[in-house]
N, C-alpha and C positions, 0 to 999 in steps of 0.2 A: 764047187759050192757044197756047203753040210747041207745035208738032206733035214730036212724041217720036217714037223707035222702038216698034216692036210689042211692045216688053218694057216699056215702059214704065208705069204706069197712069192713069187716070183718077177727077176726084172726080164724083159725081152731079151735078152739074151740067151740067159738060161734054158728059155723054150724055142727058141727059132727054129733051131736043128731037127729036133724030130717034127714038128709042126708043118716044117717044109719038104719032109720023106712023104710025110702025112699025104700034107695039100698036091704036092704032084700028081699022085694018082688019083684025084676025087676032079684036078679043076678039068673041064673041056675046054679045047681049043677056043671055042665060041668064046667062052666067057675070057677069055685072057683076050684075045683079037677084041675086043668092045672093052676092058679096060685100059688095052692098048692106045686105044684112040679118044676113049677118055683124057688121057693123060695127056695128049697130044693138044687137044684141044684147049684143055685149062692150060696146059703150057704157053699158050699164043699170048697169055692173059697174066703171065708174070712180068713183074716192074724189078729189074731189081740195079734201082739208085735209089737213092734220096728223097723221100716226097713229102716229108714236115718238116718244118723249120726245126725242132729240137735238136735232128737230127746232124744237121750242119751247126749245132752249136759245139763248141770246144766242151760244155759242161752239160749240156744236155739241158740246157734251160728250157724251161715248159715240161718236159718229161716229170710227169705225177703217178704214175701207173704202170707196173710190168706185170706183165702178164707169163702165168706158165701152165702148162697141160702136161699129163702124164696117164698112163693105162697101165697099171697092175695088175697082173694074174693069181688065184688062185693055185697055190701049190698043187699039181699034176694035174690040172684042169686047164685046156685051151680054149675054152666056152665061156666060163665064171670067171668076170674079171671086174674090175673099177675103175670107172672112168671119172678124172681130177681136174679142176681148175681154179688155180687161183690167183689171184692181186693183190701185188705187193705195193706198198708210197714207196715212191722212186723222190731222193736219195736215200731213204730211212729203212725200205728194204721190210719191210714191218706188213703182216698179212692184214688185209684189209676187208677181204671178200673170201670165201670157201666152198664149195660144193664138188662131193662126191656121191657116184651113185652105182650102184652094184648094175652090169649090163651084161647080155651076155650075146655073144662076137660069134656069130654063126658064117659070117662068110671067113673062108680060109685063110692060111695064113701062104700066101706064096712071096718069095723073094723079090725087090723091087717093086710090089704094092701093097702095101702095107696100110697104106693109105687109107683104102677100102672097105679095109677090116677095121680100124678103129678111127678115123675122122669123123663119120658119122655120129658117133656119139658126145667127141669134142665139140662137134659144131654146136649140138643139141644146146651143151649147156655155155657156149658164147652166145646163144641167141637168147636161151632162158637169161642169160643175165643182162642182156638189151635191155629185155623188156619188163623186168624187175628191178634194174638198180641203173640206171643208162647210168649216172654220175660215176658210176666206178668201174667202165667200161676201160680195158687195157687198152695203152695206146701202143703195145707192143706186143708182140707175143713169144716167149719162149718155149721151144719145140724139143723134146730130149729125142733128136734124131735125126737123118738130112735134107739141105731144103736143094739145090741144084747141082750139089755131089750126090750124084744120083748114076743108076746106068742109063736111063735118058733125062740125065736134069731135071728132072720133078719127084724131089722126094715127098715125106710128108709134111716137112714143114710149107712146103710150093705150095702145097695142095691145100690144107688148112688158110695159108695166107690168102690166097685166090679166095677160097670161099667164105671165106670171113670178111674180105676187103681189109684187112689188117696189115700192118707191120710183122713181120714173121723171120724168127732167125732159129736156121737149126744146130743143132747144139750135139754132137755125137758122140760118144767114150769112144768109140773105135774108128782104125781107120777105115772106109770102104775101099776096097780097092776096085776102081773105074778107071775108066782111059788111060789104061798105062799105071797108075797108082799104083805103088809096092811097097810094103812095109817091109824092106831090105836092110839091107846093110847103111845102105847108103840114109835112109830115111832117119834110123836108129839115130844113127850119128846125130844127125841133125838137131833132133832132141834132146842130144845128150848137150850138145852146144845151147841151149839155150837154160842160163841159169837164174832169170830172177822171172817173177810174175811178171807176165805183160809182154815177155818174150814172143816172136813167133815167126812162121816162116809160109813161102807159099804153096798152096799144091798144084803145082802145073802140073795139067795133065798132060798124055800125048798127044793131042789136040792143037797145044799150046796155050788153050785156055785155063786160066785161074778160075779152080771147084770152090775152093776156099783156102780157111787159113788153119795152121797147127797151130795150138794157144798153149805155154805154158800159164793158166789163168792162174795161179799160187805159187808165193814162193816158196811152200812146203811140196805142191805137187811133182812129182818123179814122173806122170802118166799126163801127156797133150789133150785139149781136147781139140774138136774139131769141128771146127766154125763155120758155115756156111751162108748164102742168102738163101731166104725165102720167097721175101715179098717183099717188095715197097722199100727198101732201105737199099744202100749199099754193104760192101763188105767192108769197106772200112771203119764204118758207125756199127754195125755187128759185130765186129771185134773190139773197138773201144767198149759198148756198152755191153759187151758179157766180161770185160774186166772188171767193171765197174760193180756188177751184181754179184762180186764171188768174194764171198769169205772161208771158200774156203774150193777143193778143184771144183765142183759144180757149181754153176750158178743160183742163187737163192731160188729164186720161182720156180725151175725145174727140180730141185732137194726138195722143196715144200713143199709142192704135188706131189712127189714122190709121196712123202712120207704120208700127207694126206691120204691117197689110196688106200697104201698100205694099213695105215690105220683106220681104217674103213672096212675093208676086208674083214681085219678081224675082229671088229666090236658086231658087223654085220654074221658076223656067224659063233657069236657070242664067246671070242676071246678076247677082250679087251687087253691082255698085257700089262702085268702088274707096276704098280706107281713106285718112284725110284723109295727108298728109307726114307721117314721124316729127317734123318738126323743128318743125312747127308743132303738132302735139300735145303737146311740151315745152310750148311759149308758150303753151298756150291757158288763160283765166283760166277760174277755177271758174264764173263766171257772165255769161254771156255775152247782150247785148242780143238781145230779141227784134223781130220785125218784127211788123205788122199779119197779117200770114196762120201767127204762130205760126213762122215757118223763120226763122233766121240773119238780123239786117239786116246782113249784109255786115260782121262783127267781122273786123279785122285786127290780128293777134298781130305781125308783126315790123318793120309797117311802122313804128311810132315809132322804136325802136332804129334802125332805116335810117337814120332821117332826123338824130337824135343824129350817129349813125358818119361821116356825110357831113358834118355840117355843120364838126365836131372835123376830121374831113379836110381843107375846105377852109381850115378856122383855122388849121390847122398849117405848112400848104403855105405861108401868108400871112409866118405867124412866118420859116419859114427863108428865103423869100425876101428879107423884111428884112434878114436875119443875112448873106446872101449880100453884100446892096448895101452893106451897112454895112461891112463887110472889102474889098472891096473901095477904097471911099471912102477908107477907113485906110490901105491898099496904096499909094495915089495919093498919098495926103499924107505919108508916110515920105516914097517918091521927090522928089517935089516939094522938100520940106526938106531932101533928101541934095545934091539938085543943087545947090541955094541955095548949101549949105555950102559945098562943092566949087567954084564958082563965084569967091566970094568971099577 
């Protein structure tokens, strides 16, 4: 990744690695043994089939609402971060509700709890929006993370859906590798055989249990995601309905938090991020090609017309310049047959 300025942020990725050099030496055994059985507990309390009607629908009838959460860091800060949630109208996909708020994540970052460090603040603002808007309450939630491909099957989406009482599906860019899970040879392949959106395949673990599913969710996408349950649904309604939310590889409600945060972050520490050209704002078409990561693939509004105006430019130059040699050519053959005359 280009290193950014200190306004800038970061996705979990990015920071995991040192974060978790970090947190190993700071956590005690205690506190990991009592999040352990944390985990264990809320686990007894995952549903994961089918439990609303929408959900056994072929189209998702009744579905009005998705829901998505995201937590962006501050560039080189593991404390300063943003916590996102927002609701989209299911099937229009259209933000309906927004709230972000600058938090800052003092319990550590260790591998497989993740939970602990930023749910607490998701939850905050699922219950702030209970009880300020119930009508625009998600009937789903989108997780950018995993819900029971996990190393003991409670990722963070488990964990959120348990304490929300929500529908919850996690949604991952990477593979984890659990139970056996390797992103080998053999997986690669896999992906490479799946060629149009909507594609996918399973991940059985060594277990023999199915974690989840590999999603080619775009037909532009080259990179799977990776679909999980969390809560209350099956995996098969998780998979259909994160097809259903992707215009592009990531699904809407996880992109739109994303970006949400992010642009929180930096209006919150007074970089707003300058507004595109007015003139290119004219040009810009209603729907605009996406990339693989979900951002802009490089759509250019004015370059065709350019190349139109230039081309017409050079045509025309061509025309008068003919027009030139031609008058001239006539100029010389007047003379020429004046002289003759005269001559003669």
């Amino acid at each position: 990744m280009r290193e950014s300025p200190p306004e800038m942020t970061c996705g979990r990725g990015a920071r995991d690695g040192a974060m978790a050099q970090e947190a190993a030496g700071s956590m005690s055994e205690e506190t990991l043994s009592l999040w352990k059985r944390e985990q264990a507990r809320l686990k007894a309390r995952v549903v994961d089939r089918d439990t609303e009607a929408w959900q056994r629908d072929p189209a998702f009838s009744g579905l009005r609402r998705v829901g998505g959460v995201d937590v962006s860091f501050v560039k080189g800060d593991s404390v300063r971060a943003c916590a996102s949630l927002v609701v989209l109208s299911y099937p229009e996909l259209e933000v309906v509700y927004e709230e972000s708020r600058m938090v800052s994540l003092t319990a550590p970052y260790v591998s497989g709890f993740l939970a602990f460090r930023e749910v607490p603040f998701l939850l905050e603002l699922v219950r702030q929006l209970q009880e300020k808007e119930p009508d625009l309450m998600p009937q789903v939630l989108l997780v950018d993370g995993n819900g029971v491909l996990h190393h003991r099957g409670f990722g963070m989406a488990c964990h959120l859906g348990v304490l929300t009482d929500l529908p919850c599906i996690g949604v991952a860019k990477k593979l984890l590798q659990v139970d056996g899970l390797e992103n080998n040879a053999l997986h690669k392949e896999k992906i490479r055989l799946m060629r149009a959106g909507g594609d996918s395949f399973p991940l059985l673990g060594g277990s023999g249990t199915v974690l989840g599913m590999a999603l080619k969710s775009h037909n532009r996408s080259t990179r799977p995601l990776y679909v999980s349950v969390g809560h209350k649904i099956s995996l098969e309604a998780a998979v259909r309905l994160i097809c259903c939310c992707c215009k592009s590889r990531i699904p809407e409600p996880v992109r739109k938090a994303d970006f949400c945060s992010r642009e929180h972050i930096r209006k919150a520490l007074g970089h707003p991020g300058p507004p595109a050209p007015r003139s290119l704002k004219a040009q810009r078409p209603k729907a605009c090609p996406r990339g693989d990561s979900g951002e802009s693939a490089g759509c250019t509004y004015m370059v065709p017309r350019v190349r139109t105006l230039l081309f017409i430019t050079a045509e025309s130059s061509s025309i008068i310049w003919i027009r030139v040699v031609r008058a001239h050519i006539l100029v010389l053959f007047l003379i020429v047959k004046t002289f003759s005359v005269f001559h003669h």
